[in-house]
N, CA, C and O atoms as CSV, one atom per row, in Angstrom:
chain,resi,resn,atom,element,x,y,z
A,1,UNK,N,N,99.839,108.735,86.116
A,1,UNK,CA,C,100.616,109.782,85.503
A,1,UNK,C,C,101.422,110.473,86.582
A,1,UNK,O,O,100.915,110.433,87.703
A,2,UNK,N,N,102.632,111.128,86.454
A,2,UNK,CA,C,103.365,111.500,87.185
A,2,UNK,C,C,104.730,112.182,86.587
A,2,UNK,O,O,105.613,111.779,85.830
A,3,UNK,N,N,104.475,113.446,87.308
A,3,UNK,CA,C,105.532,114.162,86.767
A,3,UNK,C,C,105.803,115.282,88.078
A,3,UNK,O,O,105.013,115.850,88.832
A,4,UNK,N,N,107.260,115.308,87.971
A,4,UNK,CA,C,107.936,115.672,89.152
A,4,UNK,C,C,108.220,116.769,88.644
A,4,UNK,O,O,109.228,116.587,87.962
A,5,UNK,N,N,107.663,118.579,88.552
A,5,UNK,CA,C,108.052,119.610,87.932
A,5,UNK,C,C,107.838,120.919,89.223
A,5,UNK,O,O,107.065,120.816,90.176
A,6,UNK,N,N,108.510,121.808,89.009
A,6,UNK,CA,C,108.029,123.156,89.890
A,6,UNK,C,C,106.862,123.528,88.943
A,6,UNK,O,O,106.338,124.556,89.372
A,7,UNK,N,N,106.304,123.119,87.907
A,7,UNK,CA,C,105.524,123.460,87.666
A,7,UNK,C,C,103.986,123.221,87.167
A,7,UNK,O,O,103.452,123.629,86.135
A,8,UNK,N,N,103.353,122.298,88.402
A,8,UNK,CA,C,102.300,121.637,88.417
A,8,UNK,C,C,101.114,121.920,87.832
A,8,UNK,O,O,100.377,121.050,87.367
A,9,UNK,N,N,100.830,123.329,87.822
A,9,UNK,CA,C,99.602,123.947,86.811
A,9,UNK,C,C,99.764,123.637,86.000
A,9,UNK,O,O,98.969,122.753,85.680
A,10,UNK,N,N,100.705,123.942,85.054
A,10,UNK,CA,C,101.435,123.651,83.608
A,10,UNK,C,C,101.118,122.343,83.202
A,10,UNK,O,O,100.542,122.193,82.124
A,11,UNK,N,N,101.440,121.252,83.988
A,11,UNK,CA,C,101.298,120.090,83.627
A,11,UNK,C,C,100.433,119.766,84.179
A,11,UNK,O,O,100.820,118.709,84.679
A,12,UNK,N,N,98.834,120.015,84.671
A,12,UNK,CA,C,97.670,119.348,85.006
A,12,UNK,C,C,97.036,120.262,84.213
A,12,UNK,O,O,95.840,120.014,84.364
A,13,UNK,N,N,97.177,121.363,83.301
A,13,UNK,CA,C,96.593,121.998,81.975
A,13,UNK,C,C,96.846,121.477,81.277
A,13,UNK,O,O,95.893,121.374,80.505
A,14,UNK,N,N,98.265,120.590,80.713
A,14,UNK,CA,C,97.908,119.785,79.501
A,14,UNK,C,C,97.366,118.618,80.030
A,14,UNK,O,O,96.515,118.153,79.272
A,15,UNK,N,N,97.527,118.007,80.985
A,15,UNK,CA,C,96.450,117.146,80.896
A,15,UNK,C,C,94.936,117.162,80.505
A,15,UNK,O,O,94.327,116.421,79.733
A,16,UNK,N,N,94.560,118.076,81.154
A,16,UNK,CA,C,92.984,118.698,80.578
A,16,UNK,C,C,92.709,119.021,79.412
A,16,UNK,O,O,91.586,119.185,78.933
A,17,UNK,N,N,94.088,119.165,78.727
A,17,UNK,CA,C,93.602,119.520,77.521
A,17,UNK,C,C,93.424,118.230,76.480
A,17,UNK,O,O,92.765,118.014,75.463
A,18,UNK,N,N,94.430,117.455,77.343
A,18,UNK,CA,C,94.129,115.550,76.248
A,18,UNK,C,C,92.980,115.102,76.841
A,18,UNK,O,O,92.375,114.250,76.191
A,19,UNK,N,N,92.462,115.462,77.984
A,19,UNK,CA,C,90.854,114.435,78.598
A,19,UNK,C,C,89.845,115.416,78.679
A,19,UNK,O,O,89.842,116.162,79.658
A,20,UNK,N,N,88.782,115.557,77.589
A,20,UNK,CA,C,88.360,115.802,77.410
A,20,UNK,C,C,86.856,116.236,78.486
A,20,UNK,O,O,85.802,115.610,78.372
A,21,UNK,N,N,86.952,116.851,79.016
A,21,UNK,CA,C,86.147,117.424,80.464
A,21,UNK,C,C,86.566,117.364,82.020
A,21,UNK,O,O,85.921,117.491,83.061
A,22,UNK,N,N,87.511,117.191,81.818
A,22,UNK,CA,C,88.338,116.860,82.942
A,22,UNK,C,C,88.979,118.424,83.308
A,22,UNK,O,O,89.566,119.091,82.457
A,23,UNK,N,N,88.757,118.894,84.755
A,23,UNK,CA,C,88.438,120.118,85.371
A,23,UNK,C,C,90.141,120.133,85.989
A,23,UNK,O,O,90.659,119.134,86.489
A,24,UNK,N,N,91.044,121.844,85.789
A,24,UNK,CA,C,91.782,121.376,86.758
A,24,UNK,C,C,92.073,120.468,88.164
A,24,UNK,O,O,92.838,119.562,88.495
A,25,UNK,N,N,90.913,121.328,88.830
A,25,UNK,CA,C,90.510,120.919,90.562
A,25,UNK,C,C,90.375,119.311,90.253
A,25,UNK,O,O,91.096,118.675,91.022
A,26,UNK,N,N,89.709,118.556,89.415
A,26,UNK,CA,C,89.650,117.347,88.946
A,26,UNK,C,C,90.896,116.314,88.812
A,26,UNK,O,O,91.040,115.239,89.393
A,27,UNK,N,N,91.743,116.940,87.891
A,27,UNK,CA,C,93.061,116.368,87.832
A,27,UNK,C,C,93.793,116.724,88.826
A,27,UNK,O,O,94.383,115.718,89.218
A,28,UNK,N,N,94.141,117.859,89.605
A,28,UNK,CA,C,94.574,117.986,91.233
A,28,UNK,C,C,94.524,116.803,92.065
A,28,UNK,O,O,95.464,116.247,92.632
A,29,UNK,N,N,93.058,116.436,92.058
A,29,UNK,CA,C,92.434,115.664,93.349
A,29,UNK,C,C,92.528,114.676,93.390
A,29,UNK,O,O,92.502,114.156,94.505
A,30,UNK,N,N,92.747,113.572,91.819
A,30,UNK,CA,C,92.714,112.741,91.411
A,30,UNK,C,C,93.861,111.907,92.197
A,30,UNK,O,O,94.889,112.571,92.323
A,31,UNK,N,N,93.896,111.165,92.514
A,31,UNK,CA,C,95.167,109.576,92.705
A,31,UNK,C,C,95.743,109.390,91.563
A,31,UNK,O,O,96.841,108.835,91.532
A,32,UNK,N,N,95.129,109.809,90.427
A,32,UNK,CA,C,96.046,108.730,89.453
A,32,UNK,C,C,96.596,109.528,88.829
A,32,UNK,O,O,97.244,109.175,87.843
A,33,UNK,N,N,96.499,111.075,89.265
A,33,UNK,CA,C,97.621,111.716,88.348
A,33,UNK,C,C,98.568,112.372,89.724
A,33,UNK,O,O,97.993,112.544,90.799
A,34,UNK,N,N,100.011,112.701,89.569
A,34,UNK,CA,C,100.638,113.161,90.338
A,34,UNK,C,C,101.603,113.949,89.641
A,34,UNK,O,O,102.451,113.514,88.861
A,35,UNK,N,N,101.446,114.968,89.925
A,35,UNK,CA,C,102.018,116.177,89.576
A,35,UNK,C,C,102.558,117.005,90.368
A,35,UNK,O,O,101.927,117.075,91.423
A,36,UNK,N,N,104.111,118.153,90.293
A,36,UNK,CA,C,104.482,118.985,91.094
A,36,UNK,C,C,105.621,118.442,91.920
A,36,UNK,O,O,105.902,117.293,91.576
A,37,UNK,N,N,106.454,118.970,93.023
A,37,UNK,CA,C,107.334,118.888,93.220
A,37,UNK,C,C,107.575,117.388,93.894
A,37,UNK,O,O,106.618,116.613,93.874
A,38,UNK,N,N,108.916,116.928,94.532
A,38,UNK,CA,C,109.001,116.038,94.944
A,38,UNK,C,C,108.319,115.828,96.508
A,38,UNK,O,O,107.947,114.734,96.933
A,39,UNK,N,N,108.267,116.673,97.003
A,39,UNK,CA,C,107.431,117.359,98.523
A,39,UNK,C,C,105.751,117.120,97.980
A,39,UNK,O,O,104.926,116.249,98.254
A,40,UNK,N,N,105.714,118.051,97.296
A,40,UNK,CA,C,103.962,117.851,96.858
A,40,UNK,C,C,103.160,116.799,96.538
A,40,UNK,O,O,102.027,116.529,96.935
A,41,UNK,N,N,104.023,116.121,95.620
A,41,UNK,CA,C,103.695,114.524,95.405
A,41,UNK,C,C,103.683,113.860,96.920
A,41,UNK,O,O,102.724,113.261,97.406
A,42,UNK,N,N,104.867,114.082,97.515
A,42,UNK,CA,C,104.768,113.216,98.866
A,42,UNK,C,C,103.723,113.556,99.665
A,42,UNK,O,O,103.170,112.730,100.391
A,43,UNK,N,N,103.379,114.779,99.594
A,43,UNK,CA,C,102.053,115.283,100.585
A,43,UNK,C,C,100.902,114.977,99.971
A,43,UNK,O,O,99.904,114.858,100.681
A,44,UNK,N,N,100.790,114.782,98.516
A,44,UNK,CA,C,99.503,114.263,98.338
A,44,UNK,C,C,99.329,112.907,98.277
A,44,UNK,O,O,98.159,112.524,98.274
A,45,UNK,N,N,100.391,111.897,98.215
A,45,UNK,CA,C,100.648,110.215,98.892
A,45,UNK,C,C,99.446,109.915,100.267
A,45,UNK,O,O,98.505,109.162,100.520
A,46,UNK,N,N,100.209,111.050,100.898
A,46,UNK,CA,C,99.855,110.954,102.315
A,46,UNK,C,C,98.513,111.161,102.409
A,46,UNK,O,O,97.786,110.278,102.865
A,47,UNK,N,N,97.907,112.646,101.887
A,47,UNK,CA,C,96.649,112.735,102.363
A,47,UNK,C,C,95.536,111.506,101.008
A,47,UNK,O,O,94.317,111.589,100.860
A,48,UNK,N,N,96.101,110.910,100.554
A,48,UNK,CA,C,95.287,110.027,100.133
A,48,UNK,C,C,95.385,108.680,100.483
A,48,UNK,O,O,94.486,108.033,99.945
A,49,UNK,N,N,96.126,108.011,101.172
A,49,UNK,CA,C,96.405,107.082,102.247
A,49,UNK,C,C,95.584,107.672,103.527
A,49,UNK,O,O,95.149,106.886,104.369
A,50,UNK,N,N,95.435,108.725,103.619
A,50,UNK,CA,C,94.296,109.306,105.087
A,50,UNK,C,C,92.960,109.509,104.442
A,50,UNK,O,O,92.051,109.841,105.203
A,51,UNK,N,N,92.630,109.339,102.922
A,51,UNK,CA,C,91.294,109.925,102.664
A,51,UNK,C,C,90.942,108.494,102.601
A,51,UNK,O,O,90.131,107.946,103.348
A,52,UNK,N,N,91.473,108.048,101.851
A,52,UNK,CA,C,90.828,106.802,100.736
A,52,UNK,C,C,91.819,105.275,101.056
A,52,UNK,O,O,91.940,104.166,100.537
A,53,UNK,N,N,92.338,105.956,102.120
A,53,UNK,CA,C,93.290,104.237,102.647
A,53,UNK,C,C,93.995,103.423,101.428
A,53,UNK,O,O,94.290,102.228,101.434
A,54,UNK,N,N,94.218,104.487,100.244
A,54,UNK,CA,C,95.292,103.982,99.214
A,54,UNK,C,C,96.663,103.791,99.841
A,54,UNK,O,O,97.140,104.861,100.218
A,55,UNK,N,N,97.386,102.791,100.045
A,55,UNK,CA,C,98.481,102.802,100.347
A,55,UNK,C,C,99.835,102.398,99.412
A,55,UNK,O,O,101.030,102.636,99.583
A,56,UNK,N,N,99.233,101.808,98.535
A,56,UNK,CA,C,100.095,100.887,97.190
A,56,UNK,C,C,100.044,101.408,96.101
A,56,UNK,O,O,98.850,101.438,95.805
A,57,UNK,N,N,100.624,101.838,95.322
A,57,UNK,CA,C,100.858,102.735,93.989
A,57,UNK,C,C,101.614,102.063,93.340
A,57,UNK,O,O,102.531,101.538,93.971
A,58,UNK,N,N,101.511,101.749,91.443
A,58,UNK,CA,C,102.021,101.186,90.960
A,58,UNK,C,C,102.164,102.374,89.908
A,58,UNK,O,O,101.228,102.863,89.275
A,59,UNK,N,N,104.226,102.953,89.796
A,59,UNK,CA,C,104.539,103.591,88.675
A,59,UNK,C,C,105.425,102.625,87.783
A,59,UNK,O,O,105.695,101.428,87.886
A,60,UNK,N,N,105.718,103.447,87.015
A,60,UNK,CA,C,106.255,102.644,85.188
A,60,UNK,C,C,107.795,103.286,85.680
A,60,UNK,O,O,108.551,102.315,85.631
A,61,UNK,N,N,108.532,104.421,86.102
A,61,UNK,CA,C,109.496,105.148,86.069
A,61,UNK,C,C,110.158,105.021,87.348
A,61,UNK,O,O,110.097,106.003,88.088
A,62,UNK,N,N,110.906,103.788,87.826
A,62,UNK,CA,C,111.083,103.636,89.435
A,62,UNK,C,C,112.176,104.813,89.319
A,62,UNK,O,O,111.827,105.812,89.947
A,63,UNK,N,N,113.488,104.938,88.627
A,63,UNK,CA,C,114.085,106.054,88.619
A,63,UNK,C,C,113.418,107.349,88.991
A,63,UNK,O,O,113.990,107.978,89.881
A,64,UNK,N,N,112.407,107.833,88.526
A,64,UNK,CA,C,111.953,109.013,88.387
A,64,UNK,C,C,111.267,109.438,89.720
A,64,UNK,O,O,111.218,110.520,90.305
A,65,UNK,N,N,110.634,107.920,90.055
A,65,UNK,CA,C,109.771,108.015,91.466
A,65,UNK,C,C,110.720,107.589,92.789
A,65,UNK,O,O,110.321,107.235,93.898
A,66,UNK,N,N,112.068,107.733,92.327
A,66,UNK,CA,C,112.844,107.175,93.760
A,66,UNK,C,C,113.161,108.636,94.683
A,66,UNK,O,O,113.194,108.701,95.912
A,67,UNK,N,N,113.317,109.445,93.986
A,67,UNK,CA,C,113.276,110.415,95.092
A,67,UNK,C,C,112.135,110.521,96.397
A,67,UNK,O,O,112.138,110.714,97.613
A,68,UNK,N,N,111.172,110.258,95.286
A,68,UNK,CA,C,109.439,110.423,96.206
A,68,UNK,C,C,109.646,109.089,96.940
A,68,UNK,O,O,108.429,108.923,96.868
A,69,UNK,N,N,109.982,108.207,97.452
A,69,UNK,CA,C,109.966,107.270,98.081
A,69,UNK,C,C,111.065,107.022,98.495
A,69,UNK,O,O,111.242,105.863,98.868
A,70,UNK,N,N,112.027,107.829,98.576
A,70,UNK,CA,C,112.784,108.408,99.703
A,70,UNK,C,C,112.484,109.386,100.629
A,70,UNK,O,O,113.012,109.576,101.724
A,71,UNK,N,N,111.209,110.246,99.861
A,71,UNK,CA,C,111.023,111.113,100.742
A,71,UNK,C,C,109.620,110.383,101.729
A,71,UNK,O,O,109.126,111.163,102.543
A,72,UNK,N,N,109.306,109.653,101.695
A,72,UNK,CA,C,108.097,109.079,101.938
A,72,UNK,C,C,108.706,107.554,103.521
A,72,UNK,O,O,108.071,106.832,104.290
A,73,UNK,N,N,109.851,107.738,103.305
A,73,UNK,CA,C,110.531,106.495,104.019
A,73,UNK,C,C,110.325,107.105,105.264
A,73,UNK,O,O,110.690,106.541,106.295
């Protein structure tokens, strides 16, 4: 999941609200959701390539995600 907004709370509250026990701090921390600005996304790329040696990400929206992998170059 991934969404490029100034407003990342917003959109990791509705997420919580479709998955049923799923904790903000939860959806934050997560890899598989990415939420928040084009900077924020890139900083959380990074520190999860340093936590968990994820380096390869597969999105659906290459348009949407080309900024973030410009910023990531």
């Amino acid at each position: 999941m991934i969404q490029i907004t100034d407003d990342a709370d917003s959109a990791i509250g509705e997420l919580c609200e479709r998955v049923p026990g799923l904790t903000p701090e939860d959806a934050a921390a997560t890899p598989y959701a990415l939420f928040g600005t084009v900077d924020e996304i890139a900083d959380k790329l990074e520190r999860c390539r340093q936590r968990w040696g994820i380096s390869y990400f597969v999105v659906r929206d290459h348009e949407q995600f080309e900024p973030v992998i410009s910023k990531l170059r």
